[in-house]
Each structure stands twice: as structure tokens, then as C-alpha cells.
C-alpha positions, 0 to 999 in steps of 0.5 A, spaced: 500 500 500 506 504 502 507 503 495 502 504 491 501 511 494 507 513 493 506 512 486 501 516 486 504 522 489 510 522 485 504 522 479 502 529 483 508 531 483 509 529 475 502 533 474 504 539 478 511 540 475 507 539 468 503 544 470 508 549 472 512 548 466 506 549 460 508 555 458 516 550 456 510 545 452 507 550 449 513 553 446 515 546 444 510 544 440 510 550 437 517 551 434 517 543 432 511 543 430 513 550 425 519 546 424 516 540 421 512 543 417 518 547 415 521 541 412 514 538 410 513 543 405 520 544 403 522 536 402 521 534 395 515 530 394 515 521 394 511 517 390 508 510 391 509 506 384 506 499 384 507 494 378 506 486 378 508 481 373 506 473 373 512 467 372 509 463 367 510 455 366 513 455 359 508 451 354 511 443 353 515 443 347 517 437 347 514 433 341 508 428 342 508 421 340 505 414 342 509 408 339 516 407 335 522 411 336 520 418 337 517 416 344 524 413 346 528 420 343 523 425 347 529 425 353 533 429 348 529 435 349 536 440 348 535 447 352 528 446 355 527 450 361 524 446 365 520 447 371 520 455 372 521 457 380 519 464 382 524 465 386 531 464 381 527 469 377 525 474 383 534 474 384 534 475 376 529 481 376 533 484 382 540 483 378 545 489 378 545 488 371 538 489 369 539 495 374 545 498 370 541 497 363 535 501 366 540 507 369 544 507 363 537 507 358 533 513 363 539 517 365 538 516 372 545 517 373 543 525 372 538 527 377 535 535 376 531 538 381 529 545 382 525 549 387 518 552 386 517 556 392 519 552 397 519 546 394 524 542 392 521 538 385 525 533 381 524 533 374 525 527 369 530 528 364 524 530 358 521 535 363 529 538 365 530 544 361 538 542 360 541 537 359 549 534 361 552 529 357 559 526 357 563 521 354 561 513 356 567 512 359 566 518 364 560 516 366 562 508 366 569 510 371 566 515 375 566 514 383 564 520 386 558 525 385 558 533 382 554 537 383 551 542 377 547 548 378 544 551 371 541 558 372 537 560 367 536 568 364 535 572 358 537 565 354 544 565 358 547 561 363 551 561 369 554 554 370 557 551 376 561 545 378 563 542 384 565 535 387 563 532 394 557 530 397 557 534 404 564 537 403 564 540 396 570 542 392 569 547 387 571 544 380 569 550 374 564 556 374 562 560 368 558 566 367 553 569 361 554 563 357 550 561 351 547 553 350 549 548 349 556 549 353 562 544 353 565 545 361 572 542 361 574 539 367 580 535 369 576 528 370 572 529 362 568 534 358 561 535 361 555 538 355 550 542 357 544 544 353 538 546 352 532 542 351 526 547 349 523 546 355 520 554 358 518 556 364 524 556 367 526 563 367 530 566 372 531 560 376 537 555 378 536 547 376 541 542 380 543 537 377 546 532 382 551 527 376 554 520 378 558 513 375 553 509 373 555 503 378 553 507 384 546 509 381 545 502 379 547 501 386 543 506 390 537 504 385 537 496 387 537 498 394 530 503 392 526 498 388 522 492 392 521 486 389 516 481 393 512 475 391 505 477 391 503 471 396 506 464 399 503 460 392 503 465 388 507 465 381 507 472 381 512 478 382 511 484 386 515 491 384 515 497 389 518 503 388 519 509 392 520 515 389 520 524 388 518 524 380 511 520 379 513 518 371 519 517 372 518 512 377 513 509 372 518 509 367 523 506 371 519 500 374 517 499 366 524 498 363 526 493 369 520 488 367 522 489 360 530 489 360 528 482 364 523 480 358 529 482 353 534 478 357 529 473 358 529 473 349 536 473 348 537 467 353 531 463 350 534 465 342 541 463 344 540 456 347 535 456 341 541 457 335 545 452 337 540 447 337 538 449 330 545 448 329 546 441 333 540 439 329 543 441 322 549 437 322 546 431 326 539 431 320 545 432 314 549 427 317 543 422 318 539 424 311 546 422 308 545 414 312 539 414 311 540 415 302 546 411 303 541 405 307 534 406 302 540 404 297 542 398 300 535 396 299 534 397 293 541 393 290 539 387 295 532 386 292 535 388 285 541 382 286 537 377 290 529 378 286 527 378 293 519 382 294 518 381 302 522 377 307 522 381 313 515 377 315 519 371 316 525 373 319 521 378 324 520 375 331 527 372 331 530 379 330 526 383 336 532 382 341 537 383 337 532 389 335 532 392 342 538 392 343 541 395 337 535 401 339 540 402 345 546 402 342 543 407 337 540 412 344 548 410 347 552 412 340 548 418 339 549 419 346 557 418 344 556 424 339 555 428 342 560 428 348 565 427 341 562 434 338 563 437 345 570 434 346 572 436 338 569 443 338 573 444 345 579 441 342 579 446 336 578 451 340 573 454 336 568 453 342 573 460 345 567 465 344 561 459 343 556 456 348 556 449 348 550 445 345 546 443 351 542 436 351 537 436 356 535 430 358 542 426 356 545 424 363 552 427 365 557 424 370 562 427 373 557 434 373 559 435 367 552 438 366 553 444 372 559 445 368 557 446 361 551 450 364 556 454 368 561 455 361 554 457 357 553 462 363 559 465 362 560 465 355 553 469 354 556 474 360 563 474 357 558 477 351 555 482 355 562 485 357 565 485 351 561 490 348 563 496 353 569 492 356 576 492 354 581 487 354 585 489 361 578 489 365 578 485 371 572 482 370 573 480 364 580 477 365 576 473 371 571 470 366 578 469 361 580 464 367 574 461 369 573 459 362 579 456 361 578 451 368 572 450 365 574 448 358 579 443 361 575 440 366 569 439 361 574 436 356 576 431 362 569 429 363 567 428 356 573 423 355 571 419 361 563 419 358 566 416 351 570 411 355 564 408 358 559 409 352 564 405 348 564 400 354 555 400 354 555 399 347 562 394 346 557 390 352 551 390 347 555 388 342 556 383 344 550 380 347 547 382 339 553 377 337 549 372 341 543 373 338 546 373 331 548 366 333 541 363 332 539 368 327 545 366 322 540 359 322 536 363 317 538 364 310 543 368 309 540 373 304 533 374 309 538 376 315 541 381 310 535 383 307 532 384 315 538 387 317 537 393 312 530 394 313 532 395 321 536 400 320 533 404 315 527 404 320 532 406 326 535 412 321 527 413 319 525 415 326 531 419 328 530 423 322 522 424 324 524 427 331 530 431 330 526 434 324 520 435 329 525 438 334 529 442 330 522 445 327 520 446 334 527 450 336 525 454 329 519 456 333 523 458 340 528 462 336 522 467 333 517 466 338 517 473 342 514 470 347 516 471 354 517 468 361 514 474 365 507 476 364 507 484 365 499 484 367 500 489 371 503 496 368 508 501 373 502 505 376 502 511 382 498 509 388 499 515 391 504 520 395 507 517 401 505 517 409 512 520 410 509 527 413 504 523 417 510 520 420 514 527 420 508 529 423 507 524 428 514 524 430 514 531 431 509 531 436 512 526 440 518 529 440 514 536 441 512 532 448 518 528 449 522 534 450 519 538 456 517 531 459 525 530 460 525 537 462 520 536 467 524 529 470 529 533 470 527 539 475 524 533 478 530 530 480 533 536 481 527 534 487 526 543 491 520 542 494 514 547 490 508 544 494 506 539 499 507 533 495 513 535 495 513 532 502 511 525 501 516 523 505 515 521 512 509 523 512 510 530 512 505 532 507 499 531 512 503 535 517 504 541 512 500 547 510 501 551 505 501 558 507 499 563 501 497 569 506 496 570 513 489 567 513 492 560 512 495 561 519 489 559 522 490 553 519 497 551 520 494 553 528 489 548 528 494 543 526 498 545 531 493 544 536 492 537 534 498 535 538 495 537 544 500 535 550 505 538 546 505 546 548 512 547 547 513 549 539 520 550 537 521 554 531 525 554 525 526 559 520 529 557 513 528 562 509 520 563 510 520 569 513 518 570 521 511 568 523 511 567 530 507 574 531 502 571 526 501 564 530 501 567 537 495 573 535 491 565 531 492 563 538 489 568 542 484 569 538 481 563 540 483 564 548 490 561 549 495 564 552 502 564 548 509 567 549 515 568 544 521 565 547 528 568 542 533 565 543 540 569 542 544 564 544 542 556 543 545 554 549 540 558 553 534 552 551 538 548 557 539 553 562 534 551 569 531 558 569 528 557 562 526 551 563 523 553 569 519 558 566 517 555 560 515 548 564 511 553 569 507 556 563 506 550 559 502 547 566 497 553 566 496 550 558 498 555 554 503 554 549 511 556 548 513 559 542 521 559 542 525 561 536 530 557 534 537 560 531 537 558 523 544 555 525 542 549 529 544 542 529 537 538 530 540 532 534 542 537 539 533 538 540 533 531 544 538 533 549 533 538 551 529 536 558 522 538 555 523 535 548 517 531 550 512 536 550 515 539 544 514 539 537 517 542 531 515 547 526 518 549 520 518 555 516 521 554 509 519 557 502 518 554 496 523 552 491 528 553 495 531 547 499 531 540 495 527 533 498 534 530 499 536 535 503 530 536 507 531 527 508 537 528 511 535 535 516 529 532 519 531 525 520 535 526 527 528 527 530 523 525 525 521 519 530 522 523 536 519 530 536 512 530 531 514 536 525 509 541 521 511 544 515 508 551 514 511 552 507 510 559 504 508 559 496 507 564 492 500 565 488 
């Protein structure tokens, strides 16, 4: 219970010291709530753009058929993209290469701004009525920021240049200059022209300059990419930003570059299969003419119409097993091709055909697909890149320890193809035993007719399939489905922010004031007095009235009629006690004491005891200096209590513990503390 009710008096004592510093809350409020409104209408304004896009499922390309070779061969569906995954192609839409295209296409690496009134508003580059160009290399190598300022009058300019962030440097300056205008600086030329825009007049455009690694950088920190749901395939793009149609094209383009990476991927694995097809159809139509031809000059030779129906049950395993040694040496040609097109050297700048489906041991398949990668990457950077880039040196290397590790792979895959298909081989010697029971002329004659029906069937499907890649390297069709276009929802809640803050920090402050002071602990009013039950026994004295009240306090004790007096700085009111106790028919004396040790000579006590017996009351005035301890040694300090005289904010709760705590249990005490109106 102690407890709580001092929770409560120090809640008064908060709400008073409150009160007493409203004015300090009042000023508060006001000058950060100006402050904050200064800066909400001086701060450029930030738009919400929202966009979404759906990751698709591509469509099954692989060739439909229910019996005969083709339903062996869909395995070998070259660059098929396989089941998609949402979060691979949020990591390719947040790519930093996709974000350097978008900087490079929108200029974003330039940012104008002016001031309309006390607005600070961005423009997008067609809405700047200058524009600054440079050289591709400046803007490629640039690793700090400039900042330009265009003022505008009478069709002149004044330009100047400076470099730094927070600590500028000053780099050129020109006055009275006619657009456009080439600024020489020591790190390159900057143009500056005028774009036609009008309105502009007399006022000073800031065009804040950088490289484009860093805004490619800054702008994939500011662009959010989150899926739209836990099941869902689609994409979510958020940016916050001070331009609303700038924002819209920016969010626009990265969705586009990521379509058109997404084409030029899905075209390149699409010509090399075009041309693995080429070469591998030449080669088989070549076979298949060479097989129908061998038919022709058997039945022409041997005056042969239809053997095969007779020799045709006895041949199906050997046919089985030839169909595997056809799977396995197709296999083994294409580990040749990989291997020849390696060893020429002519694979330096050239993806690898790619055989979806073809088991590789060894990751010999992670590899080709990291050699693919790298040489697309190698493509990219080459085309603004130089031969001592770094990058580009690193790709050169990894290249390299590819190149030598596939080779090593497809050696080892044409040793065990080669062991597969000795091992069939030799179970077909077995078969031919009892086929060589047939005449020898209907072994011949079925033998070419299973290899022209094998050859027949790989011809359909790698003519399918290539027809299909044709389709692929032409179609336009893209992973991404842009459904929802780059649109604003609308400016951002950051004033409602501002606003808020700004009025807990309106209130935040003088609340650490009003601790503070509360610390400090000087006793202003009676709660102050909390301690020691001292705020029951204290009156505040505001005019002479309330010295009635501090009398009747006083008399509460009434086997105590000795009333030891201490002034701390409240001013004397003996008289005014004294004049409240007759009033009311009790006789009273002042005793002032000089010299303190005169409380314990015999005469005083015995006048002081004799007048305390008639029941009237003592007043002695006690000298301000004096040590309370010494009040227990005197003879009637059972029949005394003390009365203080203090005034308000000038004596602290701290001290004011230590003073009385002495006596505290001893003699009762009453507080008449003086406060001003």
C-alpha cells in the first residue's frame, strides 16, 4: 500500500511540475511543430509506384508421340527450361545488371531538381530544361558525385561545378554563357544544353551527376521486389520515389530489360540447337540415302519382294538392343562434338550445345551450364569492356578451368559409352548366333530394313525438334507476364510520420525537462513532502489567513505546548501564530533565543515548564544555525514539537531527508511552507 501511494504522489508531483512548466510545452510544440512543417513543405515530394508481373510455366515443347522411336528420343529435349521457380527469377529481376541497363537507358545517373517556392521538385530528364552529357567512359569510371547548378536568364547561363557530397570542392564556374556549353574539367568534358523546355526563367536547376555503378547501386537498394503471396507465381515491384513518371518509367524498363534478357537467353540456347540439329539431320539424311540404297541393290541382286515377315520375331532382341546402342552412340556424339569443338578451340567465344535430358557424370552438366553462363556474360562485357578489365580477365580464367575440366569429363563419358555399347555388342553377337540359322540373304535383307527404320525415326524427331527450336528462336514470347503496368498509388505517409514524430518529440522534450527539475527534487508544494509523512503535517501558507490553519494543526498535538521554531528562509511568523492563538483564548509567549545554549539553562526551563502547566503554549525561536540532534538533549523535548518555516523552491527533498531525520521519530514536525500565488 506504502507503495502504491507513493506512486501516486510522485504522479502529483509529475502533474504539478507539468503544470508549472506549460508555458516550456507550449513553446515546444510550437517551434517543432513550425519546424516540421518547415521541412514538410520544403522536402521534395515521394511517390508510391506499384507494378506486378506473373512467372509463367513455359508451354511443353517437347514433341508428342505414342509408339516407335520418337517416344524413346523425347529425353533429348536440348535447352528446355524446365520447371520455372519464382524465386531464381525474383534474384534475376533484382540483378545489378538489369539495374545498370535501366540507369544507363533513363539517365538516372543525372538527377535535376529545382525549387518552386519552397519546394524542392525533381524533374525527369524530358521535363529538365538542360541537359549534361559526357563521354561513356566518364560516366562508366566515375566514383564520386558533382554537383551542377544551371541558372537560367535572358537565354544565358551561369554554370557551376563542384565535387563532394557534404564537403564540396569547387571544380569550374562560368558566367553569361550561351547553350549548349562544353565545361572542361580535369576528370572529362561535361555538355550542357538546352532542351526547349520554358518556364524556367530566372531560376537555378541542380543537377546532382554520378558513375553509373553507384546509381545502379543506390537504385537496387530503392526498388522492392516481393512475391505477391506464399503460392503465388507472381512478382511484386515497389518503388519509392520524388518524380511520379519517372518512377513509372523506371519500374517499366526493369520488367522489360528482364523480358529482353529473358529473349536473348531463350534465342541463344535456341541457335545452337538449330545448329546441333543441322549437322546431326545432314549427317543422318546422308545414312539414311546411303541405307534406302542398300535396299534397293539387295532386292535388285537377290529378286527378293518381302522377307522381313519371316525373319521378324527372331530379330526383336537383337532389335532392342541395337535401339540402345543407337540412344548410347548418339549419346557418344555428342560428348565427341563437345570434346572436338573444345579441342579446336573454336568453342573460345561459343556456348556449348546443351542436351537436356542426356545424363552427365562427373557434373559435367553444372559445368557446361556454368561455361554457357559465362560465355553469354563474357558477351555482355565485351561490348563496353576492354581487354585489361578485371572482370573480364576473371571470366578469361574461369573459362579456361572450365574448358579443361569439361574436356576431362567428356573423355571419361566416351570411355564408358564405348564400354555400354562394346557390352551390347556383344550380347547382339549372341543373338546373331541363332539368327545366322536363317538364310543368309533374309538376315541381310532384315538387317537393312532395321536400320533404315532406326535412321527413319531419328530423322522424324530431330526434324520435329529442330522445327520446334525454329519456333523458340522467333517466338517473342516471354517468361514474365507484365499484367500489371508501373502505376502511382499515391504520395507517401512520410509527413504523417514527420508529423507524428514531431509531436512526440514536441512532448518528449519538456517531459525530460520536467524529470529533470524533478530530480533536481526543491520542494514547490506539499507533495513535495511525501516523505515521512510530512505532507499531512504541512500547510501551505499563501497569506496570513492560512495561519489559522497551520494553528489548528498545531493544536492537534495537544500535550505538546512547547513549539520550537525554525526559520529557513520563510520569513518570521511567530507574531502571526501567537495573535491565531489568542484569538481563540490561549495564552502564548515568544521565547528568542540569542544564544542556543540558553534552551538548557534551569531558569528557562523553569519558566517555560511553569507556563506550559497553566496550558498555554511556548513559542521559542530557534537560531537558523542549529544542529537538530542537539533538540533531544533538551529536558522538555517531550512536550515539544517542531515547526518549520521554509519557502518554496528553495531547499531540495534530499536535503530536507537528511535535516529532519535526527528527530523525525522523536519530536512530531509541521511544515508551514510559504508559496507564492
Amino acid at each position: 500500500m506504502d507503495k502504491i501511494k507513493n506512486n501516486e504522489l510522485d504522479l502529483r508531483r509529475f502533474f504539478s511540475t507539468v503544470k508549472d512548466n506549460r508555458l516550456v510545452y507550449a513553446a515546444s510544440f510550437i517551434i517543432i511543430m513550425a519546424v516540421a512543417a518547415v521541412y514538410c513543405a520544403t522536402r521534395m515530394p515521394q511517390y508510391n509506384i506499384h507494378s506486378a508481373m506473373l512467372i509463367e510455366e513455359p508451354a511443353n515443347d517437347v514433341p508428342q508421340a505414342s509408339t516407335g522411336m520418337t517416344s524413346l528420343m523425347r529425353v533429348f529435349s536440348i535447352g528446355s527450361f524446365g520447371a520455372s521457380s519464382v524465386e531464381n527469377e525474383k534474384l534475376l529481376l533484382s540483378s545489378y545488371d538489369i539495374k545498370l541497363k535501366v540507369v544507363k537507358l533513363l539517365g538516372l545517373n543525372r538527377s535535376y531538381t529545382y525549387r518552386k517556392g519552397l519546394k524542392k521538385l525533381m524533374l525527369a530528364p524530358d521535363e529538365a530544361p538542360v541537359s549534361v552529357s559526357a563521354p561513356q567512359e566518364l560516366f562508366d569510371t566515375l566514383s564520386y558525385n558533382f554537383n551542377l547548378k544551371v541558372k537560367l536568364h535572358d537565354g544565358k547561363a551561369d554554370l557551376s561545378l563542384s565535387k563532394g557530397r557534404f564537403f564540396k570542392t569547387n571544380i569550374a564556374e562560368v558566367k553569361e554563357v550561351s547553350l549548349p556549353y562544353t565545361l572542361e574539367t580535369p576528370e572529362g568534358a561535361f555538355r550542357i544544353a538546352s532542351t526547349g523546355k520554358t518556364g524556367f526563367n530566372g531560376k537555378t536547376i541542380d543537377v546532382a551527376i554520378s558513375g553509373y555503378e553507384n546509381c545502379a547501386l543506390d537504385l537496387d537498394e530503392t526498388v522492392d521486389i516481393e512475391l505477391a503471396g506464399r503460392v503465388s507465381d507472381a512478382l511484386g515491384l515497389k518503388l519509392v520515389y520524388p518524380n511520379k513518371s519517372l518512377g513509372i518509367n523506371i519500374l517499366n524498363s526493369i520488367m522489360a530489360e528482364y523480358n529482353d534478357k529473358r529473349l536473348r537467353r531463350k534465342w541463344d540456347n535456341a541457335d545452337l540447337e538449330i545448329k546441333f540439329y543441322d549437322e546431326r539431320i545432314s549427317s543422318l539424311f546422308n545414312e539414311l540415302t546411303t541405307a534406302e540404297k542398300e535396299i534397293e541393290h539387295f532386292k535388285q541382286s537377290h529378286d527378293l519382294i518381302a522377307v522381313e515377315d519371316e525373319a521378324s520375331l527372331l530379330v526383336e532382341n537383337e532389335f532392342s538392343s541395337r535401339q540402345e546402342i543407337a540412344e548410347l552412340t548418339t549419346a557418344r556424339n555428342y560428348y565427341k562434338s563437345v570434346l572436338d569443338l573444345l579441342d579446336s578451340g573454336s568453342a573460345d567465344n561459343t556456348p556449348l550445345p546443351v542436351v537436356s535430358g542426356l545424363s552427365i557424370e562427373n557434373g559435367a552438366g553444372t559445368m557446361i551450364e556454368r561455361y554457357n553462363e559465362n560465355i553469354l556474360k563474357r558477351r555482355e562485357l565485351t561490348r563496353s569492356a576492354k581487354g585489361e578489365n578485371r572482370a573480364l580477365k576473371s571470366l578469361d580464367t574461369q573459362l579456361t578451368s572450365l574448358r579443361e575440366d569439361i574436356k576431362a569429363a567428356m573423355a571419361e563419358q566416351i570411355k564408358a559409352s564405348d564400354l555400354v555399347i562394346t557390352s551390347h555388342k556383344n550380347t547382339n553377337g549372341a543373338v546373331a548366333g541363332r539368327i545366322k540359322q536363317l538364310p543368309a540373304h533374309e538376315r541381310e535383307y532384315i538387317t537393312l530394313l532395321r536400320d533404315r527404320k532406326l535412321k527413319n525415326e531419328l530423322y522424324t524427331f530431330l526434324l520435329e525438334r529442330r522445327e520446334n527450336a525454329v519456333l523458340n528462336r522467333y517466338s517473342s514470347a516471354t517468361l514474365g507476364f507484365v499484367f500489371q503496368d508501373a502505376y502511382c498509388e499515391g504520395t507517401d505517409t512520410h509527413k504523417i510520420i514527420i508529423y507524428g514524430a514531431a509531436i512526440l518529440l514536441a512532448l518528449l522534450l519538456p517531459t525530460v525537462w520536467v524529470l529533470y527539475i524533478m530530480c533536481r527534487g526543491h520542494i514547490k508544494r506539499p507533495c513535495d513532502l511525501n516523505f515521512y509523512n510530512l505532507e499531512e503535517n504541512t500547510v501551505s501558507i499563501t497569506q496570513p489567513s492560512k495561519i489559522d490553519n497551520l494553528r489548528s494543526l498545531l493544536r492537534k498535538n495537544s500535550s505538546r505546548n512547547i513549539i520550537l521554531y525554525l526559520d529557513l528562509d520563510g520569513g518570521d511568523m511567530t507574531e502571526l501564530l501567537l495573535q491565531s492563538l489568542r484569538n481563540i483564548g490561549r495564552h502564548a509567549e515568544i521565547y528568542p533565543l540569542d544564544n542556543f545554549n540558553e534552551l538548557y539553562t534551569d531558569t528557562f526551563e523553569k519558566n517555560i515548564k511553569q507556563l506550559t502547566e497553566n496550558d498555554s503554549y511556548a513559542i521559542i525561536k530557534l537560531p537558523s544555525r542549529i544542529n537538530l540532534v542537539s533538540l533531544l538533549d533538551f529536558s522538555l523535548a517531550d512536550n515539544s514539537q517542531l515547526l518549520i518555516s521554509m519557502a518554496g523552491s528553495r531547499h531540495s527533498r534530499s536535503y530536507m531527508r537528511h535535516f529532519l531525520s535526527p528527530v523525525i521519530e522523536h519530536i512530531p514536525v509541521t511544515i508551514a511552507l510559504h508559496i507564492n500565488d
